[in-house]
N, C-alpha and C positions, 0 to 999 in steps of 0.2 A: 692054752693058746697065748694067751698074756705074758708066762714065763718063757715061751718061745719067741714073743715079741720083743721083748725086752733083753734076755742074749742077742740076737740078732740087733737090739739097738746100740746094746755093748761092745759088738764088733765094731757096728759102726765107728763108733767114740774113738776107735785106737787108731781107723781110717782118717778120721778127720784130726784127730790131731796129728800126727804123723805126713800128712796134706799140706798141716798148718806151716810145720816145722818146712818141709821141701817147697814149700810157698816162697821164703828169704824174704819176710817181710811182705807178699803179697804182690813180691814184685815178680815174682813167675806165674804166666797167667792158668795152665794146666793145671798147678797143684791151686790153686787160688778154687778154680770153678771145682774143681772136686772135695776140697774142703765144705765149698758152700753148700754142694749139692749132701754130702755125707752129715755133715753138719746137720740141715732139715732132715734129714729122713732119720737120725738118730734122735731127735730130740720130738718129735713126731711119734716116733716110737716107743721113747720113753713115756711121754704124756698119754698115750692108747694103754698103755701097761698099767703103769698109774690109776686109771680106773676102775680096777677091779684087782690092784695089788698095793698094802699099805705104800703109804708115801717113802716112807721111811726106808724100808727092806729094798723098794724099787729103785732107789736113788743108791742106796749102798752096792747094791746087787750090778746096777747101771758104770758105778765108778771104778767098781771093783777089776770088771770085765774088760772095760776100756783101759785102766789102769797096765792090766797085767800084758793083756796084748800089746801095748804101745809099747813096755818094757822088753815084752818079748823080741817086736818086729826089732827094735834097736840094740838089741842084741844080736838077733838072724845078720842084721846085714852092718854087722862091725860098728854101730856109733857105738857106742857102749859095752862094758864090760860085763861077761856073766861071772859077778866072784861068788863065794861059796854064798857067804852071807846073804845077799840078792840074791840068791835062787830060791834058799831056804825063805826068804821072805817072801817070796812069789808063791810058793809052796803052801805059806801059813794064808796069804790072799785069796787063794782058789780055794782052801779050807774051809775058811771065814764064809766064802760068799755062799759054797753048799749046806756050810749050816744056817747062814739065815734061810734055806729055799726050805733044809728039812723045817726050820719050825715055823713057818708061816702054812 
């Protein structure tokens, strides 16, 4: 349940930053309050996970997640570029975060 909590918090992370960015400084108030709301319940959920999953693996596993989706969504809707290189490194990130799950 814990590693189900904690993807789920990872989702969150790529929400709330992505919120952050369509905020423009906080000055839009819609992405503001879903930032904040995403915000608590990702880190909420990080901390619940963290309990019962080393610190370490849950915080890499947390960054990773969020990481890759933020790069993803910015990709999906044109800020950003998908080059070969970045994909391939997205590729080795989703890699990386299954192998910390296999050895914990």
């Amino acid at each position: 349940m814990a590693w189900l909590v904690l993807i789920l918090s990872g989702m969150l992370e790529a929400v709330w930053a992505s919120a952050l960015s369509a905020s423009e400084g906080f000055r839009k108030w819609k992405p503001t309050v879903l930032f904040a709301l995403s915000m608590t319940a990702s880190m909420a959920g990080l901390a619940w996970a963290m309990t019962s999953l080393p610190t370490g693996t849950a915080y890499a596993v947390w960054v990773g997640v969020g990481a890759t989706l933020t790069v993803a969504w910015a990709i999906v809707t044109k800020r950003e570029r998908a080059g070969v290189a970045r994909v391939l490194l997205l590729v080795l990130l989703v890699t990386s975060i299954v192998g910390l799950k296999a050895v914990s």
